[in-house]
C-alpha positions as CSV (number, residue, x, y, z in Angstrom):
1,X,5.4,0.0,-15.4
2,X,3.7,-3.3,-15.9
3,X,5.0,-6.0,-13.7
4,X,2.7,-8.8,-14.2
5,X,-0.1,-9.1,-17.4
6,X,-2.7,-7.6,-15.0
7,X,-0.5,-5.6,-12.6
8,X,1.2,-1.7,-13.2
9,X,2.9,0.7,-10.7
10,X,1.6,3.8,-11.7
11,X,4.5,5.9,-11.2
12,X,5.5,9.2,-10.7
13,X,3.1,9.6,-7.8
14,X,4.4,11.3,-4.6
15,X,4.8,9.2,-2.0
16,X,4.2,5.0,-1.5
17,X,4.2,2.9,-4.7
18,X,0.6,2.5,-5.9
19,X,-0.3,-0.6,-7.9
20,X,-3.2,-0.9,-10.6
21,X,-4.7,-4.7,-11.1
22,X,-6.7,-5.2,-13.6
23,X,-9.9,-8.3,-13.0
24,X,-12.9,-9.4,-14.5
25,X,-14.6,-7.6,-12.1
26,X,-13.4,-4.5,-12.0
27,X,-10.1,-2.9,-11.4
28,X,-8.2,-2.5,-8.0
29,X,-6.2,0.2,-6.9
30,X,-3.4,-0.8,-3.7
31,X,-2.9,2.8,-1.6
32,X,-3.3,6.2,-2.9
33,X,0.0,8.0,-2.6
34,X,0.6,11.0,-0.5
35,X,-2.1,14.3,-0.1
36,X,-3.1,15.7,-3.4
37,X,-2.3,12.3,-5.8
38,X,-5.7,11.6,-6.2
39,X,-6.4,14.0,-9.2
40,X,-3.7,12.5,-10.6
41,X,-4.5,8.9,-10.2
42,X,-7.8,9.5,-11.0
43,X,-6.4,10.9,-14.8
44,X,-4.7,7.7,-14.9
45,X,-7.8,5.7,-14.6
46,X,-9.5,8.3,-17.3
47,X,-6.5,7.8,-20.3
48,X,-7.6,3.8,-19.2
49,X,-11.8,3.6,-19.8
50,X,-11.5,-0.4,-19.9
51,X,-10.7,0.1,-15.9
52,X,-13.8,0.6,-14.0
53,X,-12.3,0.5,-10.3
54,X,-14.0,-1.4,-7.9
55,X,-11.7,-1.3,-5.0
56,X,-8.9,1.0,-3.1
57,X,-7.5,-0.9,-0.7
58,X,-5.1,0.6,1.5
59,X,-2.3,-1.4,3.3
60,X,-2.0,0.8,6.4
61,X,-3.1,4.8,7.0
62,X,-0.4,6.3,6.9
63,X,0.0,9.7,5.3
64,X,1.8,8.8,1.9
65,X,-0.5,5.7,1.6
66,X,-4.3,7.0,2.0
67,X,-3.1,10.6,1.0
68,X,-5.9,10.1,-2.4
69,X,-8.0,8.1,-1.3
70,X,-10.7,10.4,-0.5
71,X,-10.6,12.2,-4.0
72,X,-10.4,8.6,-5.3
73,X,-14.0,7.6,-3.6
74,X,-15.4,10.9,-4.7
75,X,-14.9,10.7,-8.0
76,X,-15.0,7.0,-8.8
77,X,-17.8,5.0,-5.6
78,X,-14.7,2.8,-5.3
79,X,-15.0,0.1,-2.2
80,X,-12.2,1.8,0.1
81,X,-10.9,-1.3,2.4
82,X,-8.2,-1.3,5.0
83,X,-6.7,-3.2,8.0
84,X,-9.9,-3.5,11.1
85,X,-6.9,-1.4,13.4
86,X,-6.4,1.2,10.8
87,X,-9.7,2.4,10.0
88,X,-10.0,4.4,12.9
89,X,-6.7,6.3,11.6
90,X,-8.4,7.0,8.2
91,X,-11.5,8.4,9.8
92,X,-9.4,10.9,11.6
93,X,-10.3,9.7,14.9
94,X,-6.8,8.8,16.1
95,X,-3.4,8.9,14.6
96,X,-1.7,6.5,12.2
97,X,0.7,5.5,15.3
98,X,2.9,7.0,17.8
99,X,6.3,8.0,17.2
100,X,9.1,9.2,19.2
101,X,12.7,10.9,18.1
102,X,13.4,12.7,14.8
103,X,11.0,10.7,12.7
104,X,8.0,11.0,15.0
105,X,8.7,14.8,14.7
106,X,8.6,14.6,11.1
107,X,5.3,12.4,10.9
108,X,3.9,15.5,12.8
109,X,5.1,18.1,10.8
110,X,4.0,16.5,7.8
111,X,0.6,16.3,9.4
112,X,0.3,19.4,10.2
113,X,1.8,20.6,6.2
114,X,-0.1,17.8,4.4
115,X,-3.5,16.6,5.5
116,X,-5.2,13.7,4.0
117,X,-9.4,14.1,3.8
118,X,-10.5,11.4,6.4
119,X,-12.6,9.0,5.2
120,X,-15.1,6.4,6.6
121,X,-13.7,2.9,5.7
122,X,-16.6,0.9,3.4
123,X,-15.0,-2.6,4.0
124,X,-12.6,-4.1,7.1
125,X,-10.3,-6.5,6.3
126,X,-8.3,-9.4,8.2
127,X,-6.5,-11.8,8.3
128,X,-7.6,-14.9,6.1
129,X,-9.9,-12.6,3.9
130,X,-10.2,-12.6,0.3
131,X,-10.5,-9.7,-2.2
132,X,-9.8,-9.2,-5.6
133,X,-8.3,-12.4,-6.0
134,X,-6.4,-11.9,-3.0
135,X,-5.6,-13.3,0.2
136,X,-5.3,-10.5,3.4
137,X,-2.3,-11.6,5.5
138,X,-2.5,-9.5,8.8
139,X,1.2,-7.9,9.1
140,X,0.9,-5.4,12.4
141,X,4.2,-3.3,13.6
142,X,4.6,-0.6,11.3
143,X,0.9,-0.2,12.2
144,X,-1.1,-2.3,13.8
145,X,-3.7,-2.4,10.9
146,X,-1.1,-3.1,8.2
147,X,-2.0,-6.0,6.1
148,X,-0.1,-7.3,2.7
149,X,-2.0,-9.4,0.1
150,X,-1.2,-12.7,-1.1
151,X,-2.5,-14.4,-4.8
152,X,-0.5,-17.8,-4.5
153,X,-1.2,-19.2,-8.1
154,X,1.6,-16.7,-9.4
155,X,3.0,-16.2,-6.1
156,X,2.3,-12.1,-6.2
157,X,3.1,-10.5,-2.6
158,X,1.9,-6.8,-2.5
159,X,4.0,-6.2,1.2
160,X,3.0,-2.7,2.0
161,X,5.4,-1.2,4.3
162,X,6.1,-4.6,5.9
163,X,8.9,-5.4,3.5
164,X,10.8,-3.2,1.6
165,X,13.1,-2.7,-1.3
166,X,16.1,-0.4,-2.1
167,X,16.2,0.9,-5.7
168,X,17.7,-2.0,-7.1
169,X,15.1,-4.4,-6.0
170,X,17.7,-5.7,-2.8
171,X,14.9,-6.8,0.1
172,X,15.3,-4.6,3.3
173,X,14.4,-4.9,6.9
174,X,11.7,-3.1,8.2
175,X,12.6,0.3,8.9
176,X,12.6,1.3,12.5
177,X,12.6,4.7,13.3
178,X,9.1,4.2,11.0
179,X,8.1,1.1,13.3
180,X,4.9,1.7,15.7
181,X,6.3,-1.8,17.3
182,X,9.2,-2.3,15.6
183,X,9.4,-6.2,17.1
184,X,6.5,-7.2,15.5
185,X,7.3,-5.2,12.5
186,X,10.3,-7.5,12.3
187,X,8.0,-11.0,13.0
188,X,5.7,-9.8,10.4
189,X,8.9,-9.5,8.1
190,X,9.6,-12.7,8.5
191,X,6.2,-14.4,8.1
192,X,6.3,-12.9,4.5
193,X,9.5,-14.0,3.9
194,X,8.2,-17.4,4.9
195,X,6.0,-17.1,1.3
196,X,7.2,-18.6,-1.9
197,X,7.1,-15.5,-3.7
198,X,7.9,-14.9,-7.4
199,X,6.6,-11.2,-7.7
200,X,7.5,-8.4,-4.5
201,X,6.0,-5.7,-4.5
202,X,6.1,-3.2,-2.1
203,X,5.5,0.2,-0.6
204,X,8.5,1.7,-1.1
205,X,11.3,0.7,-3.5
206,X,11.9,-1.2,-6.5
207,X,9.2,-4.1,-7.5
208,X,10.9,-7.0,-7.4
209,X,11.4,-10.4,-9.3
210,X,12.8,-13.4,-7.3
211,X,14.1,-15.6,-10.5
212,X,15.4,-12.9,-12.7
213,X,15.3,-8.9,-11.9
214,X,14.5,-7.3,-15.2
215,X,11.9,-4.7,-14.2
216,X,12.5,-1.2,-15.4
217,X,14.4,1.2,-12.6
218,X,12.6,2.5,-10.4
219,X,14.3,4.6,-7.9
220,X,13.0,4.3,-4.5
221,X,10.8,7.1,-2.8
């Protein structure tokens, strides 16, 4: 689906909404889907041989985010970046975050069913960093490495998991029971929300258009 001139959701991929953008520079690739999309992304990239991918960056570590990203750096030397509190998470070294009740019982199951490859991190970002055009905005709570990214001259927010979508493009609160500090996760919400954003697009749900909401469906994962 293209969204903006230089911007697609590769769809169909398992898992968190993964965005291609296309630069001067070299392509970018925004998160990697859950365990076992890489081979998939990566024939994505091969039907497009104009996009020579420069970076994955990953907006947080968890499972249905950095689930390719290993296969990704394999095949491709792509410039994997993430959040300076998340890296550890992508190494392997500690979980994502710690959750209690029903959905931290899930998180373990599925990392027990589906392992993502851990993977050294080649770049840190924070807050106030630029990268592909992009500004890093710090947005801790549904981890505390999540970051969004920001390109202000056409007001494109990529949110991550920090805001959300339903399937008709309707902006959602931060989901708690998937909150590692679900009152930050709610102050990081609203520091987006804060931005005069034309394009949403985030980690689950519908891209979205603030002046007119003419995107293709795309029902939420």
């Amino acid at each position: 689906m293209q969204i903006t001139e230089d911007i697609q959701l590769v769809e169909t991929i398992r898992g968190a909404n993964v965005y291609l953008i296309s630069t001067e520079d070299g392509s970018i690739l925004v998160d990697s889907g859950l365990p076992g999309s890489g081979a998939k992304l990566l024939r994505y990239l091969e039907e497009r041989p104009d996009e020579r991918l420069k970076y994955l960056i990953l907006t947080h570590a968890d499972l249905d985010h950095v689930g390719g990203a290993a296969a990704i750096k394999r095949a491709t030397g792509a410039t994997v970046a993430i959040g300076e509190e998340d890296a550890p998470a992508l190494a392997g070294e500690v979980p994502s975050k710690a959750l209690r009740g029903p959905m931290g019982l899930l998180f373990r199951v599925a990392g027990k069913v589906m392992r993502a490859e851990r993977l050294e991190t080649d770049r840190i970002l924070k807050d106030g960093d630029t990268i592909g055009g992009f500004t890093v905005i710090a947005v801790p709570g549904h981890t505390d490495g999540s970051l969004a990214l920001w390109r202000p001259h056409d007001r494109v927010l990529i949110s991550g998991d920090a805001l959300l979508t339903d399937r008709h493009g309707g902006e959602l609160a931060p989901r708690r029971s998937a909150a590692g500090d679900y009152a930050q996760a709610l102050q990081s919400a609203a520091l987006l929300r804060q931005l005069d954003y034309e394009y949403l697009l985030p980690g689950h749900g519908r891209p979205r258009v603030a002046s007119f909401n003419d995107l293709p469906s795309h029902d939420r994962r």
